[in-house]
N, C-alpha and C positions, 0 to 999 in steps of 0.2 A: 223830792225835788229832782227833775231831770239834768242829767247830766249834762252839760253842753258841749261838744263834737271843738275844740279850740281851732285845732288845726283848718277849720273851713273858714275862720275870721280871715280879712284882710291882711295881707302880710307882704314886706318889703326886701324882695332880692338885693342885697348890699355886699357891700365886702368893709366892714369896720375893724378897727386894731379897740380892743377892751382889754382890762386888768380881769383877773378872777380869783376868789379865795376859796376855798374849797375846806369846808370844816376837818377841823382835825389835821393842817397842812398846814404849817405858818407860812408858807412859800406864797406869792403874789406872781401868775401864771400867766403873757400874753393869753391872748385868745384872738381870734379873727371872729367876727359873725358875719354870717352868711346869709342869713334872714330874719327878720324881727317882725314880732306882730306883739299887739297889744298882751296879750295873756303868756308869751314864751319869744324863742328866740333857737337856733340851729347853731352850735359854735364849733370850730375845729382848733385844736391845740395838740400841742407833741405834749402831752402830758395826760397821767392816767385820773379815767373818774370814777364811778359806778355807780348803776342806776339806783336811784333813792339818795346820793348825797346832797347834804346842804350843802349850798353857796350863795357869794353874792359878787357880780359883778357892775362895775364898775363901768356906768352907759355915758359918750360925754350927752354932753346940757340937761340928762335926768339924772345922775348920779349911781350909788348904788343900788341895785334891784337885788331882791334875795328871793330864792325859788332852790326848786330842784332837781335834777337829774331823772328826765324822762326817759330815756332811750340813747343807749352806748352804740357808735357800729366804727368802727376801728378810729382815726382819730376824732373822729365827726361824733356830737351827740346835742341832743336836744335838753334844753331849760325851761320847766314850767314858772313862771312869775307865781309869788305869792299871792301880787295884785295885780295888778294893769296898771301900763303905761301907757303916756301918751306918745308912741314910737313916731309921731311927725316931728317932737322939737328937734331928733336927731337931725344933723344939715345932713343934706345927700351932695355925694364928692361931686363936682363939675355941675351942681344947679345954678349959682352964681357967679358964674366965670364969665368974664367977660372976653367975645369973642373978635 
């Protein structure tokens, strides 16, 4: 089966506040996300991860998502989804503001 290239799907420039558990941490971790696509997501947090850990964070209107730890580069690092989401129920900040 070919591998499929994730990082070329559609994906959503955002700035979101998420929870995050990180196996083997009891600790419950702000996170910011920075962008979301259906199969992963780019998070930054003042706390340490390492490539290949489990987690799940906590997305609002989809709920938990559990994936893993793609790629570390100082606070900033990347989440593969186990599955896909559907990253449109997230709202986008100032879509329904009335001006």
């Amino acid at each position: 089966m070919p591998r499929i290239d994730a990082r070329k799907e559609g994906r959503e420039n955002l700035f979101l506040l998420a929870e995050m558990r990180v196996e083997h941490d009891p600790n419950v971790h702000p996170v910011k996300v920075r962008n979301l696509s259906p199969s992963g997501m780019m998070g930054e947090g003042a706390f340490r991860v390492l490539r290949g850990a489990r987690l799940t964070v906590e997305l609002e209107q989809i709920g938990p998502v559990s994936g893993s730890v793609a790629w570390v580069q100082d606070e900033r690092f990347g989440v593969a989804f186990d599955e896909a989401i559907d990253w449109r129920l997230i709202p986008v900040p100032g879509e329904n503001e009335i001006h």
